[in-house]
GUKOL-219144 format. One record per residue (C-alpha): chain; y, x, z; residue in three letters. Coordinates in steps of 0.25 Angstrom, whole numbers. Example, Ala and Ser with C-alpha at 12.3 -4.5 7.8 and 13.67 -1.06 7.14 Angstrom:
REM GUKOL-219144
("A"; (-18; 49; 31); "ALA") ("A"; (-4; 55; 29); "SER") 
REM end
This chain:
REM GUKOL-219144
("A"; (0; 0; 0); "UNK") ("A"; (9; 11; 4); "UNK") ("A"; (7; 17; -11); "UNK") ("A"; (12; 5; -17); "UNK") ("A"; (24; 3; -9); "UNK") ("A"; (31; 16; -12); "UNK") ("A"; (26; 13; -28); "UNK") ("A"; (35; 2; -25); "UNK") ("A"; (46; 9; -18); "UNK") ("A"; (46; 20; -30); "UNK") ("A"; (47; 8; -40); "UNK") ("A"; (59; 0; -32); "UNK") ("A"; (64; 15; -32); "UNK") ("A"; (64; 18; -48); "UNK") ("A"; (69; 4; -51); "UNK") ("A"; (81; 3; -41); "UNK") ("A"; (84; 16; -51); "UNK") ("A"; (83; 10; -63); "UNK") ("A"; (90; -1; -56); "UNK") ("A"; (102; 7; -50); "UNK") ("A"; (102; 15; -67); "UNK") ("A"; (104; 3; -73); "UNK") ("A"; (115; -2; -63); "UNK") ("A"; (122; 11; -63); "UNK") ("A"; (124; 9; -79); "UNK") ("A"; (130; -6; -76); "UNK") ("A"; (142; -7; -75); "UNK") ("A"; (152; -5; -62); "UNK") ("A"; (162; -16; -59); "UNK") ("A"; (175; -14; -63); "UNK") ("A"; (185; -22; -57); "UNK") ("A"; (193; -29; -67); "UNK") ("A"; (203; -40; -64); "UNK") ("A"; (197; -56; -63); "UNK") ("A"; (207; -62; -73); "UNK") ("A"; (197; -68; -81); "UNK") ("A"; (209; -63; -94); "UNK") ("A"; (201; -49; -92); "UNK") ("A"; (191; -42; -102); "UNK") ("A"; (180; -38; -97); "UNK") ("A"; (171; -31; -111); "UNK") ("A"; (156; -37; -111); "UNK") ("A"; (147; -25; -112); "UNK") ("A"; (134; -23; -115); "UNK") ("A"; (124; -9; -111); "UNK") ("A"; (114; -3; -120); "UNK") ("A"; (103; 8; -118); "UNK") ("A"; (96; 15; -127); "UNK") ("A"; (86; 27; -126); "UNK") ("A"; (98; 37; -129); "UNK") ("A"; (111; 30; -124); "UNK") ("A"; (117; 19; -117); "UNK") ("A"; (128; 11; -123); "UNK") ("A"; (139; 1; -119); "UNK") ("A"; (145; -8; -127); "UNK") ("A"; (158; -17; -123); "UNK") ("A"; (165; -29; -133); "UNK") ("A"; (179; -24; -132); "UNK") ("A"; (185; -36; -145); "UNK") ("A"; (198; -32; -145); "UNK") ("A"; (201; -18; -140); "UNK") ("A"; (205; -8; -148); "UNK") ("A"; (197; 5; -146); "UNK") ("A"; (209; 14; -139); "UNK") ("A"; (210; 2; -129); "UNK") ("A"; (196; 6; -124); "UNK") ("A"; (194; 18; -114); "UNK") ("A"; (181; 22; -108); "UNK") ("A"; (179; 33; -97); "UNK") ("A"; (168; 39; -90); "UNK") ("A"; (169; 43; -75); "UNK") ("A"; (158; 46; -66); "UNK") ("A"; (148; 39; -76); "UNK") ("A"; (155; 27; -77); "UNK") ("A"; (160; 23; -90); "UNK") ("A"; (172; 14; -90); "UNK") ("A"; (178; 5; -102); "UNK") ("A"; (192; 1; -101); "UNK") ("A"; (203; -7; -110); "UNK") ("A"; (210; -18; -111); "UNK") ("A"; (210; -29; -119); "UNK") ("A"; (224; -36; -124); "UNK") ("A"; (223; -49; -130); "UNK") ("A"; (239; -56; -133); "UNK") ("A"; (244; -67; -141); "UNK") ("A"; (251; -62; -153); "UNK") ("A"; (266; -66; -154); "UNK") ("A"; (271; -78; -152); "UNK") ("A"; (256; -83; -151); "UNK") ("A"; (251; -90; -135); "UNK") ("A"; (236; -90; -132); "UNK") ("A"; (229; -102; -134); "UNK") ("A"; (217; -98; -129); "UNK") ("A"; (211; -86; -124); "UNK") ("A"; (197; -82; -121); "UNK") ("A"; (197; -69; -125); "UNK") ("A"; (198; -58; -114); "UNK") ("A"; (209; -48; -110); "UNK") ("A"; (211; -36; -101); "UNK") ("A"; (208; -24; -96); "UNK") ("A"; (194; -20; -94); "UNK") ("A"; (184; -9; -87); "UNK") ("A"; (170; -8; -88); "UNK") ("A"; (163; 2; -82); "UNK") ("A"; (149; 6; -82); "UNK") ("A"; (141; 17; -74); "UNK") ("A"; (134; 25; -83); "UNK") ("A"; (119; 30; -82); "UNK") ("A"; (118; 45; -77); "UNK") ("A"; (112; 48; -90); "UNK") ("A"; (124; 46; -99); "UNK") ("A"; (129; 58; -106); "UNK") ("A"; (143; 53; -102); "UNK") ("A"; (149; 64; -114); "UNK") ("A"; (142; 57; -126); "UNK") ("A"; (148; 44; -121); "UNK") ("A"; (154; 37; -133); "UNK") ("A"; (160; 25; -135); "UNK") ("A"; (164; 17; -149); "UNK") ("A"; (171; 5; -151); "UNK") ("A"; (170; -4; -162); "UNK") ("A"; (170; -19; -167); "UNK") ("A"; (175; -22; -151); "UNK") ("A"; (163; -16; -146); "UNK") ("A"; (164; -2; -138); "UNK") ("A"; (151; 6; -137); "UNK") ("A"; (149; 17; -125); "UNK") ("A"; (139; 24; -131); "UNK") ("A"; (131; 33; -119); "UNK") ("A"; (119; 43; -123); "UNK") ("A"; (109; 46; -114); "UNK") ("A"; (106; 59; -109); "UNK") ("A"; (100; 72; -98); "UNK") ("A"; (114; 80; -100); "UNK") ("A"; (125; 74; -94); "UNK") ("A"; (139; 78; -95); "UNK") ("A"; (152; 71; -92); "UNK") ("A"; (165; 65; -99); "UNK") ("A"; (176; 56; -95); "UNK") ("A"; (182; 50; -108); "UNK") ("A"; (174; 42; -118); "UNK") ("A"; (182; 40; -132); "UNK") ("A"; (181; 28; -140); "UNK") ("A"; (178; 28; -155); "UNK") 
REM end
């Protein structure tokens, strides 16, 4: 009986880990204000044997009103989106989403955080993120 019950400790053990990795990669809060006028980009996280990927719908920005950096293995994306009437034009209706926005996501330790890339296009931004055994660092991630 005893064997069984530290099979079963080692087991809880590993998945907690795999738990606490997968945990680690989603995202941290960011506090954003709570007018409901504020954008908040949906996103969506990808894996594949080589890399990781994050992909945020950004309609509307143009790519110099996007800033991603890299601390501490967390990538943050910010911008702002501005939406106005035109001259002499008054809002009808508006659904559309506006504001400033920051998401941040904790990043795997086995990110090569100096081959992170990121290209936008067609209002989706890509954050490309290869895999790898050699780590090294950098701070600012350009956008093409």
């Amino acid at each position: 009986m005893g064997d069984f019950t530290e099979f079963g400790i080692e087991i809880e053990k590993h998945l907690s880990k795999i738990g606490k990795d997968v945990q680690q990669f989603m995202e941290k809060v960011v506090p954003l204000t709570n007018e409901d006028k504020d954008f908040a980009p949906d996103c969506d996280i990808v894996e594949s044997e080589s890399e990781y990927k994050i992909l945020l719908d950004l309609p509307g920005l143009a790519k110099k009103e996007i800033g991603i950096a890299l601390k501490n293995n967390v990538l943050t994306v910010k911008g702002e989106r501005v939406i106005s009437a035109g001259e002499g034009e008054e809002f009808k209706r508006q659904e559309r989403k506006r504001g400033a926005f920051a998401r941040s996501f904790a990043l795997p330790e086995n990110v090569n955080s100096a081959e992170i890339s990121a290209n936008f296009r067609n209002g989706v931004l890509t954050v490309s993120m290869p895999k790898s055994d050699k780590l090294k660092d950098t701070t600012s991630i350009p956008v093409n």
